[in-house]
C-alpha positions in Angstrom: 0.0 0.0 0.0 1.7 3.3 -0.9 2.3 6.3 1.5 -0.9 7.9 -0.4 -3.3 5.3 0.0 -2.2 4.7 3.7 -2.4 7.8 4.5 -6.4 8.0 2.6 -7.2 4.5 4.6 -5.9 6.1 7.7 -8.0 9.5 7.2 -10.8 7.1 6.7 -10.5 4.8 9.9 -10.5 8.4 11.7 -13.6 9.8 10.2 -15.1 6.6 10.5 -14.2 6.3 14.1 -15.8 10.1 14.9 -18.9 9.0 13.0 -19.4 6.1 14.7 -18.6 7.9 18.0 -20.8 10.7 17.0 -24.1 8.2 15.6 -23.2 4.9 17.1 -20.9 2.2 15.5 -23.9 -0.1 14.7 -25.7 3.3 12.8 -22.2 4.1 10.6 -23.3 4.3 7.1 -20.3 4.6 4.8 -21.6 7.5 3.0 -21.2 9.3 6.5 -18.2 8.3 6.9 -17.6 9.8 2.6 -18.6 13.2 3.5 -16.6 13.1 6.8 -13.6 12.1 5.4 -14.0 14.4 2.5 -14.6 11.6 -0.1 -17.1 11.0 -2.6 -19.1 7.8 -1.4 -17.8 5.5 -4.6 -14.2 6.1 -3.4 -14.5 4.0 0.1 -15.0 1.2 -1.9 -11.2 1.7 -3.3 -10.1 1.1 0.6 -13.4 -1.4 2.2 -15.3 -3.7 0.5 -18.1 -2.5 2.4 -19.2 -1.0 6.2 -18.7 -4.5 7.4 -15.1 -4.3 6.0 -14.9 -0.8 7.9 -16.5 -1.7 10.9 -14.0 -4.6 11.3 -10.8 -2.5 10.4 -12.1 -0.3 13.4 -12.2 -3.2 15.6 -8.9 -4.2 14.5 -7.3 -0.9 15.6 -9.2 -1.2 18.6 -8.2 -4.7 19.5 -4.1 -2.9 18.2 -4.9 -1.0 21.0 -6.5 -3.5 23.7 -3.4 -5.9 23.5 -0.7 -2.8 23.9 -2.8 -2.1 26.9 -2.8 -5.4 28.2 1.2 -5.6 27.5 1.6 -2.8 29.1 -0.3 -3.9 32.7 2.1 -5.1 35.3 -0.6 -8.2 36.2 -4.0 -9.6 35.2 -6.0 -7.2 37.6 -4.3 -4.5 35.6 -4.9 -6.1 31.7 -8.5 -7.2 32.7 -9.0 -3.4 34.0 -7.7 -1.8 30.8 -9.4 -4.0 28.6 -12.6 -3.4 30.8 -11.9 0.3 30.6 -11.1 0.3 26.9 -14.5 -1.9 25.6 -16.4 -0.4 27.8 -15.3 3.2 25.7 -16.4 1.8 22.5 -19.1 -0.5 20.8 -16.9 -1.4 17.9 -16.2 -5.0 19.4 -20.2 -5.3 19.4 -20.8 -3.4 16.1 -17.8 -5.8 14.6 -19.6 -8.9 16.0 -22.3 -8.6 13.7 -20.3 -7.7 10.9 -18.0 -11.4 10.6 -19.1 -13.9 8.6 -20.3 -16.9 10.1 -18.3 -18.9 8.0 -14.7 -17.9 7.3 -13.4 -16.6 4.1 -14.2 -12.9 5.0 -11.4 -11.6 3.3 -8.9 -9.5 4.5 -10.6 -7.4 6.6 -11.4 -11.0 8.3 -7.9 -12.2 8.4 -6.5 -8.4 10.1 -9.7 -8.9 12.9 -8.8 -12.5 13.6 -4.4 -11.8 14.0 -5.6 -8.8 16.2 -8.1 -10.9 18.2 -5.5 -13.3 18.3 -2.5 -10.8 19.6 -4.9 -9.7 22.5 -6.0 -13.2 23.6 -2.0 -13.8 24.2 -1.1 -10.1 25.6 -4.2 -11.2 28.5 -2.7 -14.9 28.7 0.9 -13.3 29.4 -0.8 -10.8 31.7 -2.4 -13.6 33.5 0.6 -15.7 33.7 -1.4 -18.5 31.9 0.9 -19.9 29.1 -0.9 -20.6 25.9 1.0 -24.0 25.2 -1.8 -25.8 27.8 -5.1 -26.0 26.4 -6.1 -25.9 29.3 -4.8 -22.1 29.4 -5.8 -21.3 26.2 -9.4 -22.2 27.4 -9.5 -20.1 30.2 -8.5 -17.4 28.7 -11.0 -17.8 26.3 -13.1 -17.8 29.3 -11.7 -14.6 30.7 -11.8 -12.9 27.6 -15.7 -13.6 27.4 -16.2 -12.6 30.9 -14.3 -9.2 30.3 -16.8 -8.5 27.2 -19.7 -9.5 28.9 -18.5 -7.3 32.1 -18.5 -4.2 29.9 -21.6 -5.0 28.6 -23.5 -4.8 31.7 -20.9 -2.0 32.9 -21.9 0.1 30.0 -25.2 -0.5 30.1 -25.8 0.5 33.8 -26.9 -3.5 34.3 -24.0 -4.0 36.7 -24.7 -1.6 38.9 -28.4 -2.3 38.6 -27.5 -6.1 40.3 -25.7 -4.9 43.0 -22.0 -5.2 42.0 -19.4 -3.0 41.0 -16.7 -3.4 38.5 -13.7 -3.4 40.3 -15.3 -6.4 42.6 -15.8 -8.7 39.7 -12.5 -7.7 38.2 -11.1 -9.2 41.9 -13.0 -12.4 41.5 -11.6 -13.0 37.9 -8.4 -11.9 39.3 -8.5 -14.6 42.1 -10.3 -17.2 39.5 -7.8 -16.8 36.8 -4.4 -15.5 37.8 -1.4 -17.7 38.0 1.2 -15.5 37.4 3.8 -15.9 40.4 
């Protein structure tokens, strides 16, 4: 990809990531995400395949951004309160949900999500101190990574709070359920 059309794809992820910030990620339309950007509609196609194309390049960056997060934290309390912090601040996860194919072969768009997706899932193993050569592991964090989503969910929603619990106690329990780091 030249410097040009990196730098076009780049403008577009940004416009695309107001829009959906401004109208919801599940309400982008790629033609306000065009006149955003400063594009004619036709010329998104030149860059996405589609909003469902868009929508998961978004995720992507998002999930860039999750796993440097998680790296970052000095132990699973800290990763699992990033990444809670972090979905919780965006809907593109949700948005990007809907937008994969329920059978592979998505295309590249696909591919990007999945390595992404991927590249978290071992940033919160690493965090967690659970090595991803055990099944075993690989399942629970699997399991942790669901639980995290599902957290922000009913964090974002007000649900959480609406049962009685707070954030930062179930973060404790799937710190005390999960953690093996030494």
């Amino acid at each position: 990809m030249g410097i040009s059309k990196a730098a076009s794809r780049s403008s577009i992820l940004d416009a695309a990531r107001r829009v959906a910030a401004r109208d919801g990620a599940r309400d982008l339309s790629l033609r306000a995400v065009a006149a955003e950007a400063g594009f004619a509609p036709a010329a998104l196609y030149g860059y996405f395949r589609g909003k469902d194309d868009l929508l998961l390049a978004l995720a992507a960056d998002d999930l860039s951004g999750l796993a440097r997060a998680m790296r970052e934290a000095d132990s699973l309390a800290g990763a699992a309160s990033a990444a809670l912090s972090l979905l919780g601040d965006t809907e593109t996860f949700a948005a990007a949900s809907a937008a994969l194919p329920r059978e592979g072969g998505g295309g590249d768009a696909e591919r990007l999500f999945n390595g992404r997706m991927i590249a978290a899932l071992r940033a919160l193993s690493e965090a967690g101190g659970l090595p991803s050569e055990s099944r075993e592991n690989q399942c629970d964090v699997v399991l942790l990574a669901a639980a995290l989503s599902g957290l922000a969910i009913l964090a974002r929603s007000g649900r959480l709070g609406a049962l009685g619990f707070t954030s930062a106690e179930i973060l404790a329990r799937l710190d005390s359920r999960f953690s093996r780091a030494s």
